[in-house]
C-alpha positions as CSV (number, residue, x, y, z in Angstrom):
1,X,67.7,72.1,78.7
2,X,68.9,74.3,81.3
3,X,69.9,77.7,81.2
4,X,73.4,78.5,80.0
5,X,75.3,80.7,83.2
6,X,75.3,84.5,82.2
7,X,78.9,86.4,82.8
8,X,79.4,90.2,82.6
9,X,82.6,91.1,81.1
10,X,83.5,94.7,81.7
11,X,86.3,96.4,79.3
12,X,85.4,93.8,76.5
13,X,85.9,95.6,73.8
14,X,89.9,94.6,73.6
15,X,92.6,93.4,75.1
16,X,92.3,90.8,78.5
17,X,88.8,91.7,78.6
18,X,87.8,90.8,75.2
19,X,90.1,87.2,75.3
20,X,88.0,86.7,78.9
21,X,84.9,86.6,76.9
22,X,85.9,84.5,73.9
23,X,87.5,82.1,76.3
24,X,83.8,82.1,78.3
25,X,81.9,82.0,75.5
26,X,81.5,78.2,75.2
27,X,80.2,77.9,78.6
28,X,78.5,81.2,79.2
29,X,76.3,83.7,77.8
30,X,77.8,87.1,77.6
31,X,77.4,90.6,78.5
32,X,79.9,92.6,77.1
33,X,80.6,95.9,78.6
34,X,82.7,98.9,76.9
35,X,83.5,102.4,75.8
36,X,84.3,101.7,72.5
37,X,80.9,101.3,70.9
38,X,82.2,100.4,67.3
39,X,84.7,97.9,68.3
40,X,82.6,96.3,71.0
41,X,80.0,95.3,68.3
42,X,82.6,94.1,66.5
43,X,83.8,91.7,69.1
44,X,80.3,91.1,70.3
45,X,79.4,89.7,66.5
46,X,82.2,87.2,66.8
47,X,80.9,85.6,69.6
48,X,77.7,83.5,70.2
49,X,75.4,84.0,72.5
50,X,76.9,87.3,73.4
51,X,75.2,90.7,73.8
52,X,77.0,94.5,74.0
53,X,76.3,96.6,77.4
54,X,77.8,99.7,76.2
55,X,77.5,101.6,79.5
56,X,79.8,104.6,81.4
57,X,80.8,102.6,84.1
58,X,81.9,105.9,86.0
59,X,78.1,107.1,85.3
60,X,76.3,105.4,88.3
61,X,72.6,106.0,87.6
62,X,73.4,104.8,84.3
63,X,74.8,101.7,85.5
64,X,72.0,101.6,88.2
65,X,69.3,101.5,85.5
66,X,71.8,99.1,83.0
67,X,71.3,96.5,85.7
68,X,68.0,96.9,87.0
69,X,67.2,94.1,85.0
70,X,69.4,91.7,86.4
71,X,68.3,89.2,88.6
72,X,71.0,86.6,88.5
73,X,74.7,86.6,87.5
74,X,77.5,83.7,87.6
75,X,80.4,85.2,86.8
76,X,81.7,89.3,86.7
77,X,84.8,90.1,85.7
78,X,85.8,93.7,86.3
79,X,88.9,94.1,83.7
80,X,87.9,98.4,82.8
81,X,90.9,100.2,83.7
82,X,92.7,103.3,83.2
83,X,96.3,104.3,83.3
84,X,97.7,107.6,83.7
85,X,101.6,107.9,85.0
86,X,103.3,111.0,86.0
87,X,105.3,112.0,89.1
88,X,103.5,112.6,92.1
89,X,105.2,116.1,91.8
90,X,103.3,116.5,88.8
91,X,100.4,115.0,88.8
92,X,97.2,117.4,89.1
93,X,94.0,115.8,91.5
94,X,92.0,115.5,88.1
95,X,94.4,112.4,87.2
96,X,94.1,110.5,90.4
97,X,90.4,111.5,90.3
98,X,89.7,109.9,87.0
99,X,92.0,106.7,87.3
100,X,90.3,106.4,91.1
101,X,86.4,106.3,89.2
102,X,87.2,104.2,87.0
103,X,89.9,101.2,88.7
104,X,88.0,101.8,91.7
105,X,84.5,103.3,92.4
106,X,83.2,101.7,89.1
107,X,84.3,98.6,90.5
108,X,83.0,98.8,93.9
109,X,79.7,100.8,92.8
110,X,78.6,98.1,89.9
111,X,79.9,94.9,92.1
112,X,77.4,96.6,95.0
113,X,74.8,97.1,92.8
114,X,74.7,93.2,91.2
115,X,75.3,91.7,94.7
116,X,71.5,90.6,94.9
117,X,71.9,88.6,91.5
118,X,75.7,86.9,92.3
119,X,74.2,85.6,95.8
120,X,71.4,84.4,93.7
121,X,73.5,82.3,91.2
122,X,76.5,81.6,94.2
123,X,78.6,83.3,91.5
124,X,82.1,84.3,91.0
125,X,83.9,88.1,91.0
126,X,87.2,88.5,89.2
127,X,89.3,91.6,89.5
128,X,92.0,92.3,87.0
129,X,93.9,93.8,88.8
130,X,98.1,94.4,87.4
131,X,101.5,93.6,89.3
132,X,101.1,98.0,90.0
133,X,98.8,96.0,92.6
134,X,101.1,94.4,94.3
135,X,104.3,96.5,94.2
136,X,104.4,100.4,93.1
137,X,107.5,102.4,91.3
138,X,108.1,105.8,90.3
139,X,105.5,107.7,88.0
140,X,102.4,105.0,88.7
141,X,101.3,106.7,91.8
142,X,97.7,106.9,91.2
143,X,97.2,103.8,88.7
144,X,99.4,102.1,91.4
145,X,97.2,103.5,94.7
146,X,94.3,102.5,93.0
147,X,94.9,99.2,92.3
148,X,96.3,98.5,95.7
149,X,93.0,100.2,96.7
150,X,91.3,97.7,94.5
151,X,93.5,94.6,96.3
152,X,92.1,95.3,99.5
153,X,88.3,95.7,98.2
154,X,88.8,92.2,96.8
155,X,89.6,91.0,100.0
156,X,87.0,92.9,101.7
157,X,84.5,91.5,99.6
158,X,85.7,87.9,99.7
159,X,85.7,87.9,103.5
160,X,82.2,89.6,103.4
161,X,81.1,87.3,101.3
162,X,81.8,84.1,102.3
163,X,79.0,82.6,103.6
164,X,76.8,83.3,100.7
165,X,78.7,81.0,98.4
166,X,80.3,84.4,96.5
167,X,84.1,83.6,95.1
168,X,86.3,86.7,94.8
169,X,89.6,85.9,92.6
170,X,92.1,88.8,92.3
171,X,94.1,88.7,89.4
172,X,97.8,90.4,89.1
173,X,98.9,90.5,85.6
174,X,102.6,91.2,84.6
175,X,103.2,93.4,81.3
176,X,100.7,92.2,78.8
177,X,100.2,93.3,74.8
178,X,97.3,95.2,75.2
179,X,96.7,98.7,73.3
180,X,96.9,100.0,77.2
181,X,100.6,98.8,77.3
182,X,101.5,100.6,74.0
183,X,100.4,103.9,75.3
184,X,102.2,102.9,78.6
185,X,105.0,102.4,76.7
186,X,105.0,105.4,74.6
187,X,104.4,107.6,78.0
188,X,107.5,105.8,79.4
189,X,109.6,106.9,76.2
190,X,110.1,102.9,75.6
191,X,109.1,100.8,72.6
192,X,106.4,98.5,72.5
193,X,107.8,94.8,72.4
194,X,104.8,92.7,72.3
195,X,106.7,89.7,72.2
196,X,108.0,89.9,75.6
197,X,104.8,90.4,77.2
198,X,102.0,88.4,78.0
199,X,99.3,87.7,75.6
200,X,95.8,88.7,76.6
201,X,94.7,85.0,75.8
202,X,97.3,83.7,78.4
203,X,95.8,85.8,81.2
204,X,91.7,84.8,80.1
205,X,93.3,81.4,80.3
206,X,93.8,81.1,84.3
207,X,90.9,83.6,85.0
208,X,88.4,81.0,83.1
209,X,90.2,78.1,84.7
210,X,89.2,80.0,88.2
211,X,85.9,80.8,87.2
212,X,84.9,77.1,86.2
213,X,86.9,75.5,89.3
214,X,84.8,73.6,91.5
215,X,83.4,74.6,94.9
216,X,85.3,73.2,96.7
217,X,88.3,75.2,95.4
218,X,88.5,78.7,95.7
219,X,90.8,80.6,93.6
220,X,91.7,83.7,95.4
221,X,94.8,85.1,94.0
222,X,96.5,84.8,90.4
223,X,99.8,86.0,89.6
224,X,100.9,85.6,86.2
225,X,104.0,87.2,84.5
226,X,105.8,86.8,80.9
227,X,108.4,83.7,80.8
């Protein structure tokens, strides 16, 4: 029987990240990558042929030596992120530092780093990125600079990319109930109304469709907002 594909799902613990992984999971074997140690395991448990890779992503010797050991890799899908809003006026270089390490060097440090083992396998890079991507507005200046920061790695990559058979899909989510949207919505003085957002399940949903389209059909940018 041949091998079962291997994906590395970063910010698994909840939310989009978590629904990308349950959606993989009948396809895929899973590395599951988060902060959260307790409810990582927890989701981890629930899923078959799934494995926790509790690491810092903003740490990069630990990341280094967390995927030393990785010598081929099908799918990773980079959904970590961080959210901090303020005005520019107010907003201290600490806050676009840490939303910068994690939306973006992470990214581009762990992606460098397991470029060897997705060239191997011909594999597939998603980047959840957010609709902050793709337009900006008062008071997301660095969430927003980073993820438009994070667009243009995804192209970068994709163009760089292309002849080794690596797939780079940048994904634009609209509002989605996530427990990073409740504390977006309590920062923004607005209640959280999960039932006119997206679900995290209807976002995993086109990301796994991209991820097990065939070659011949490459899947570069999804935007998805709530009906």
């Amino acid at each position: 029987m041949p091998e079962r594909p291997i994906a590395l799902v970063t910010g698994a613990s909840r939310g989009i990240g978590a629904a990308v992984a349950r959606s993989l999971a009948d396809t895929h074997d899973l590395l599951l990558g988060g902060r959260d140690t307790t409810a990582l395991e927890k989701v981890t448990a629930d899923i078959p042929g799934a494995r926790p890779w509790p690491v810092e992503l903003t740490d990069h010797e630990s990341v280094a030596a967390a995927v030393a050991e990785i010598d081929r890799l099908d799918v990773l899908v980079h959904s970590a992120g961080l959210v901090e809003l303020a005005p520019v006026a107010d907003a201290p270089p600490d806050s676009w530092r840490r939303t910068f390490e994690l939306n973006l060097f992470a990214v581009t440090e762990l992606t460098r780093l397991l470029l060897p083992a997705l060239r191997a396998a011909k594999g597939h890079v998603v980047l959840v990125n957010s609709g902050a991507g793709l337009s900006a507005k008062p008071n997301w200046g660095s969430y927003a600079a980073s993820k438009f920061a994070l667009r243009a790695f995804a192209d970068v990559l994709r163009a760089e990319e292309a002849a080794s058979g690596v797939r780079v899909t940048s994904v634009f989510p609209g509002r989605t109930a996530t427990e990073m949207q409740r504390g977006v919505r309590a920062a923004e003085g607005g209640e959280f109304e999960p039932e006119n957002y997206l679900r995290p399940e209807s976002v995993a949903e086109p990301i796994v469709s991209a991820v097990r389209s065939s070659r011949d059909a490459h899947m570069t940018e999804l935007v998805i907002r709530p009906a």
